[in-house]
VEXTORZA-164027 format. One line per field, with one value per residue (C-alpha): residue number from 0; residue in one letter; x, y, z. Coordinates in pm, 1 decimal. Example, Ala and Ser with C-alpha at 12.3 -4.5 7.8 and 13.67 -1.06 7.14 Angstrom:
BEGIN
seq	(0;1)
type	(A;S)
xx	(1230.0;1367.0)
yy	(-450.0;-106.0)
zz	(780.0;714.0)
***
This chain:
BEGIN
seq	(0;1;2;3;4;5;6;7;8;9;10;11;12;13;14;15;16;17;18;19;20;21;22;23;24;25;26;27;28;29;30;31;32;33;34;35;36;37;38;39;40;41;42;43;44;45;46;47;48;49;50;51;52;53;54;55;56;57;58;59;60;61;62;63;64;65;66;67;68;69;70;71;72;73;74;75;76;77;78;79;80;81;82;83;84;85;86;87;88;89;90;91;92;93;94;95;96;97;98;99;100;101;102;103;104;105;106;107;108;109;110;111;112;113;114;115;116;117;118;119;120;121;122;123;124;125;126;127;128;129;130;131;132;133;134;135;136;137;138;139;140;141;142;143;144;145;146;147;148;149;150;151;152;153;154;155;156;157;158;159;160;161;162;163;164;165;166;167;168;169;170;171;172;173;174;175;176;177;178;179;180;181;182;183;184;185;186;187;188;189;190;191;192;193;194;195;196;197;198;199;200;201;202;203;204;205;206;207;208;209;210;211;212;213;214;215;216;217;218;219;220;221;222;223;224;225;226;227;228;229;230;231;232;233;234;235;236;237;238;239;240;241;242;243;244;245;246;247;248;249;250;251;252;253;254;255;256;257;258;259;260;261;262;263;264;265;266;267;268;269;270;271;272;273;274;275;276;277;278;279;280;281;282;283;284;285;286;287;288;289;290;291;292;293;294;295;296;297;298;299;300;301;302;303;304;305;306;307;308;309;310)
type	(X;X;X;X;X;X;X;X;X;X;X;X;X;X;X;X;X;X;X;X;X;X;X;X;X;X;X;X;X;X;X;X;X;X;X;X;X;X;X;X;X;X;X;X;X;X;X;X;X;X;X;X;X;X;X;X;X;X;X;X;X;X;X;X;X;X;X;X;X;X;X;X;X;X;X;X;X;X;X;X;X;X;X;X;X;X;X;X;X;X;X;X;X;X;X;X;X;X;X;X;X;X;X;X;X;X;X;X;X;X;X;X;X;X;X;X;X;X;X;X;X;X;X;X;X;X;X;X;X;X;X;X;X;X;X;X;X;X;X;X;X;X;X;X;X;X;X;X;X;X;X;X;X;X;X;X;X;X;X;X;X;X;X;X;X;X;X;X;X;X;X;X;X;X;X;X;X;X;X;X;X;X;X;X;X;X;X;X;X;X;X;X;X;X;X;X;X;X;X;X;X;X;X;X;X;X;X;X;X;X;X;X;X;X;X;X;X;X;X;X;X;X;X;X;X;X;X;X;X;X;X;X;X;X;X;X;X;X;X;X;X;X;X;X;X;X;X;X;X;X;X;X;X;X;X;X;X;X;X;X;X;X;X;X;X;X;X;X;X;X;X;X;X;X;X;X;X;X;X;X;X;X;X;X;X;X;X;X;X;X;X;X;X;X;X;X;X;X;X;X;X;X;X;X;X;X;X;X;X;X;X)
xx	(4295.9;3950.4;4053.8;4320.5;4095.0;3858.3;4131.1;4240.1;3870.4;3839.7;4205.6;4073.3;3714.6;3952.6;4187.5;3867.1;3506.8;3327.4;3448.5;3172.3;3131.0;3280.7;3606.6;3651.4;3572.0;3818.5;4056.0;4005.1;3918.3;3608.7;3221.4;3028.6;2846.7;3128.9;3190.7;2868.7;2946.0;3252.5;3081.5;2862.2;3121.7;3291.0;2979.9;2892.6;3268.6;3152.4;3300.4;3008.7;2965.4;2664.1;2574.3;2485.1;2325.4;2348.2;2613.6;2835.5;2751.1;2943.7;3037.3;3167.7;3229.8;2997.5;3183.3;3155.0;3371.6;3704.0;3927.9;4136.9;4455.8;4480.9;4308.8;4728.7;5013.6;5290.8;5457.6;5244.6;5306.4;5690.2;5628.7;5450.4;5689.7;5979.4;5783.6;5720.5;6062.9;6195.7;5996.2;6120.4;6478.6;6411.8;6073.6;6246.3;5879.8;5747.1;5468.4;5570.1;5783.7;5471.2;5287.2;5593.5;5580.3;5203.5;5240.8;5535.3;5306.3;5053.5;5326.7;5285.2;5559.4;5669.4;5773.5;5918.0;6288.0;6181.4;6097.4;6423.2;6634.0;6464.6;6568.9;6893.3;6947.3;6746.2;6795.8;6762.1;6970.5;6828.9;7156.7;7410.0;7716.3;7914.5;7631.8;7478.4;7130.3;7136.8;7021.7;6930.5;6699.3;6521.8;6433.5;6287.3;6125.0;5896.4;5851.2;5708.2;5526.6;5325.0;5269.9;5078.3;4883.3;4778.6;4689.8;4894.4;5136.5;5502.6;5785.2;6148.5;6457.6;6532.6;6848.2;6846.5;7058.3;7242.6;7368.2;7068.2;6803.8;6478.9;6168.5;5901.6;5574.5;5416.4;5102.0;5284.0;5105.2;5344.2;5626.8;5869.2;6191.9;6317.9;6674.3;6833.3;6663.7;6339.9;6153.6;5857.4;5577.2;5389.9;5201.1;5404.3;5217.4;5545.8;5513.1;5119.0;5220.2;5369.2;5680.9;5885.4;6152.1;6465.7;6438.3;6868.7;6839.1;6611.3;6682.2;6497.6;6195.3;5855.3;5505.2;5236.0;4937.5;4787.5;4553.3;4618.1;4340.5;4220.7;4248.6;4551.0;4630.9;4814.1;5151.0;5074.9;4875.4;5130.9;5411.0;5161.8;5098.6;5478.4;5557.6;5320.1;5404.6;5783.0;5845.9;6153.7;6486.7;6643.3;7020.4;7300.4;7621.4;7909.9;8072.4;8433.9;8486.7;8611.4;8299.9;8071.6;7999.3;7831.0;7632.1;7517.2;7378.8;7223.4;7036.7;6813.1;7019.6;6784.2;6899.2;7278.7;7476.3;7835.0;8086.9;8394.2;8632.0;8452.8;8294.4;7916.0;7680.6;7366.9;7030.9;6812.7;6504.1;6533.1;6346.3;6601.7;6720.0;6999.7;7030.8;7107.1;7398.1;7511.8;7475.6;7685.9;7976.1;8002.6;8139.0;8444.5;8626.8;8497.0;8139.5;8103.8;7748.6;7664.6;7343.4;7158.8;7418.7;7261.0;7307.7;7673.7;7787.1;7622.9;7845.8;8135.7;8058.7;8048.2;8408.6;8579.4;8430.7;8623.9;8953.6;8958.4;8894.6;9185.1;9426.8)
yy	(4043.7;4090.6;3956.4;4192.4;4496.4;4366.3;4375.9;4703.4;4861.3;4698.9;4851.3;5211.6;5157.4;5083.2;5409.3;5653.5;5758.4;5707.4;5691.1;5709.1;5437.8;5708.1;5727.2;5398.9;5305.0;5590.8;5409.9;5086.1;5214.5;4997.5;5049.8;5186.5;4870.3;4631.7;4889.8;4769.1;4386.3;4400.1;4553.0;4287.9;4024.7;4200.6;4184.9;3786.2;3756.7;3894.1;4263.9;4448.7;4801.2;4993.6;5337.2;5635.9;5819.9;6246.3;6497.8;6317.4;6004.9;5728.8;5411.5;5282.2;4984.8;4985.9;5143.2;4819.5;4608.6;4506.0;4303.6;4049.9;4056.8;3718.3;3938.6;4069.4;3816.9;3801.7;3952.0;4275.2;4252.2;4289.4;4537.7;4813.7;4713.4;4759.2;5084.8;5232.7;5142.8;5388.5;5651.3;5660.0;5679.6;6056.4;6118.3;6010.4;6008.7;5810.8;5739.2;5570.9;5355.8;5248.6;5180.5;4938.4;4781.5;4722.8;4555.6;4349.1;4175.5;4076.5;3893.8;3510.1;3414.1;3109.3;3356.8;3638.3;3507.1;3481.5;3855.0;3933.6;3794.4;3999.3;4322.3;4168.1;4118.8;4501.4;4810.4;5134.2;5494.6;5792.6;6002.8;6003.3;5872.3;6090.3;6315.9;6279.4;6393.0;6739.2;6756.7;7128.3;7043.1;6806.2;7072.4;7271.0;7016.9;6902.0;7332.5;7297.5;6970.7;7089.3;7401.2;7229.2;6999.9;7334.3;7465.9;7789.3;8042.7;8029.8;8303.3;8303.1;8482.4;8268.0;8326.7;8376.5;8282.8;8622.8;8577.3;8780.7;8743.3;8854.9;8800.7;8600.9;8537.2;8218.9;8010.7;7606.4;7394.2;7075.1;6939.4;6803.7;6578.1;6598.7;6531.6;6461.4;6782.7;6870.1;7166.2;7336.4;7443.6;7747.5;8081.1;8377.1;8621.7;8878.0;8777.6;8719.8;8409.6;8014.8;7971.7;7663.1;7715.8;7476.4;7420.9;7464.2;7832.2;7908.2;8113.8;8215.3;7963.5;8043.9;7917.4;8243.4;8248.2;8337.1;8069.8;7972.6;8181.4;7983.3;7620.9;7667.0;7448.6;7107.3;7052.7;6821.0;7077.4;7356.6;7094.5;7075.1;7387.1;7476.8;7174.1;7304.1;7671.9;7635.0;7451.3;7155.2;7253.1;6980.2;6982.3;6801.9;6711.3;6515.3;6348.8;6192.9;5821.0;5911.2;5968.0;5709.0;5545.9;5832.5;5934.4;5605.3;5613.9;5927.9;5922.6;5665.6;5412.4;5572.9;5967.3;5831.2;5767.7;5557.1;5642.5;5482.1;5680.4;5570.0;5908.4;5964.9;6195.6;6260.8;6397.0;6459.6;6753.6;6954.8;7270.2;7539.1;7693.2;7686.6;7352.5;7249.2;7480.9;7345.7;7004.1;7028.3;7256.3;6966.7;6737.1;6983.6;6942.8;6587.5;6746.9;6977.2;7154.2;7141.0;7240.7;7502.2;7752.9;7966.7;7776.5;7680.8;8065.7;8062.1;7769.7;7961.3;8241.8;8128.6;7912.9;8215.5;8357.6;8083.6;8134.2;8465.8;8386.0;8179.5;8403.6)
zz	(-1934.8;-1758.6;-1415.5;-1429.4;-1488.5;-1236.3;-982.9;-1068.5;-1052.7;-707.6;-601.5;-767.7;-567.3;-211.5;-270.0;-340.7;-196.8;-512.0;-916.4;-1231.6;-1497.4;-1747.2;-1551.5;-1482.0;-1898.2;-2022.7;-1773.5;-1907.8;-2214.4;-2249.8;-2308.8;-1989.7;-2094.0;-2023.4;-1640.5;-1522.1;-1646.8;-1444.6;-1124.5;-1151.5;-1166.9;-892.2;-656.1;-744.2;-583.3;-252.2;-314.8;-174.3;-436.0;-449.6;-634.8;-643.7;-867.6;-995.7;-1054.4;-764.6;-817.3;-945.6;-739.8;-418.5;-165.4;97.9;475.4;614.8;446.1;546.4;280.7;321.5;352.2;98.5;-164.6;-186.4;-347.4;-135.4;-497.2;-434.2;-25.4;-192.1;-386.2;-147.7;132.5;-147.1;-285.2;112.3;141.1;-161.0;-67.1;299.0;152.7;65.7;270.9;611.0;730.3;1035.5;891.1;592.5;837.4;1021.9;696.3;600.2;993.1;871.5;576.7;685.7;996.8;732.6;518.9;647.3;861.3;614.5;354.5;543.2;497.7;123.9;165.5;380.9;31.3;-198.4;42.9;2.2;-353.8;-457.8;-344.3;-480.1;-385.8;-526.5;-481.3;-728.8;-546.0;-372.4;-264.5;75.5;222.5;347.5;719.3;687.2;393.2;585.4;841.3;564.9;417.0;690.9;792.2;446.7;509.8;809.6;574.7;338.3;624.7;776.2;449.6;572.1;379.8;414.3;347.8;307.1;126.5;-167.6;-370.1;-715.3;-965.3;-912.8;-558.8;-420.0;-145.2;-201.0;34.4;-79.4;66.1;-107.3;-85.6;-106.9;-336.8;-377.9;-252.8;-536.9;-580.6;-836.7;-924.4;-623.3;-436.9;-302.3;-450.6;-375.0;-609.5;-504.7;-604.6;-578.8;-374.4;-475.8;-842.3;-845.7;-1071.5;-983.4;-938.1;-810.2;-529.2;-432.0;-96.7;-49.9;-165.7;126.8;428.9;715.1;641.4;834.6;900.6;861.1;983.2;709.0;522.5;162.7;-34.1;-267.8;-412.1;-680.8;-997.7;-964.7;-1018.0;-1314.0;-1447.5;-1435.9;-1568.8;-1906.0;-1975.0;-1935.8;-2155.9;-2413.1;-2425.9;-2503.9;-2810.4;-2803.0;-2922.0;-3163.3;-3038.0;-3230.4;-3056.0;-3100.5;-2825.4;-2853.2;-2769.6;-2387.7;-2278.7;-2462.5;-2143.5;-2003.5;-2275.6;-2333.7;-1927.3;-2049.6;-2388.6;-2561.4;-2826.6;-3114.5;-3028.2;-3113.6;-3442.2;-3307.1;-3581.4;-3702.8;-3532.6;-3194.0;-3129.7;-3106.5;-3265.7;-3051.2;-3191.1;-2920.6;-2855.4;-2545.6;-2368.5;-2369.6;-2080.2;-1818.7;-1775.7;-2131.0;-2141.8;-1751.9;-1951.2;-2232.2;-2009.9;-1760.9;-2053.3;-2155.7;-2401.8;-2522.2;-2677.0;-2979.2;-3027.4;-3390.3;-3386.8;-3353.0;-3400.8;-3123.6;-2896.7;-3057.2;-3008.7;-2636.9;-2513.8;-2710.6;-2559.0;-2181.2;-2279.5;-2350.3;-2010.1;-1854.4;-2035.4;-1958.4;-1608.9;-1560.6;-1790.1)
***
């Protein structure tokens, strides 16, 4: 719907300095033609947006104007609070609590019990139950926070997957979560290459001072290219009827086949690595691999390693 996309390209025109007609029609994907209709439309409503023309150019909302607060539903006053909310639960960050503070005082005081309910009846826990926040990677986290403020190098021993510790100097780049731990994406300075470091396999974490070179790639960025140099593995395993519940948490209802005998074949795609082989271990004896037979004599392979050990 146009008011829709009108609201949006005023939300986009709030969050940045200035954003071309090209963007915002890829966005959209609309004519340029139909941009400048819109901007139009948006400036007859009082939304003051001017332009500016060249390489940098592209438009914005004049310095001066303040919105107000009634341009938000109380639905999307919900929402950010709720979002803010989320994000505190793993960022633990003071100022995401005063952002929430702010956006609760502009909720009108008629509807705040309404809002109180809602708290009530959702909440979300990004820790698999069980598990509880680590304290110590916290402390690392916001070392590596202030880091990446002070656009300043960092170095630590990290432990690889071999028990060792090996110094490494880095230039930090992003700070990721991503199931249920906190990473860090960085350039190597030992390696000359990216590489992305779990914050719990860290010792002896400090600040340099020494500046960050040069701008570096984007997270997103090195994600793709990752994603695009190793090629999906199709993987084929059946899973016995003890631990259909889980899988079903786990993979989408088209990847599975539910058989007679109440056991499960699963056809899914995967990037190879460690992790796939952690995956299918960590469901014992109640998952076969079938497919590819690699990857079949791997998983036989580490069983018999932990026969033997327990011979």
């Amino acid at each position: 719907m146009k008011i829709n996309r009108l609201l949006a390209i005023v939300v986009m025109l709030l969050n940045r300095d200035k954003i071309s007609a090209v963007e915002l029609s890829e966005k959209f994907e609309v004519s340029i033609r139909t941009i400048y209709r819109d901007i139009d439309a948006i400036n007859m409503a009082g939304i003051p947006i001017a332009s500016k023309q060249g390489n940098n150019g592209g438009f914005y909302i004049l310095e001066n104007y303040k919105i107000n607060h009634q341009f938000l539903t109380l639905e999307d006053m919900i929402s950010i609070v709720e979002a803010l909310k989320n994000i505190n639960g793993v960022l633990n960050n003071k100022n995401v609590e005063i952002a929430m503070e702010k956006m609760k005082n502009i909720i009108p005081s008629n509807k705040k019990s309404e809002v109180d309910l809602h708290f009530k009846q959702v909440f979300i826990d990004t820790l698999p139950w069980g598990f509880k926040k680590s304290e110590n990677e916290n402390i690392k986290y916001k070392v590596i926070y202030k880091a990446l403020k002070e656009n300043k190098c960092i170095s630590f021993n990290y432990r690889n997957s071999r028990g060792e510790y090996i110094l490494r100097e880095v230039e930090p780049v992003t700070l990721v979560f991503k199931g249920f731990s906190w990473y860090i994406f960085s350039f190597c300075l030992l390696k000359e290459d990216y590489r992305i470091f779990k914050l719990t396999r860290m010792d002896g974490l400090e600040i340099l001072n020494r500046q960050v070179s040069k701008e570096r790639i984007s997270y997103g960025e090195y994600i793709s290219s990752e994603s695009t140099e190793k090629s999906p593995v199709k993987l084929l395993l059946k899973f016995s009827e003890e631990v259909r519940y889980r899988i079903q948490d786990y993979f989408h209802e088209e990847e599975m086949t539910f058989l007679e005998d109440g056991s499960v074949i699963v056809n899914t795609e995967v990037i190879e690595d460690g992790w796939v082989y952690s995956m299918v271990l960590s469901y014992g004896e109640y998952v076969e691999v079938l497919a590819p037979k690699h990857i079949r004599e791997i998983i036989r392979k580490k069983c018999k390693k932990i026969i033997d050990m327990y011979k």
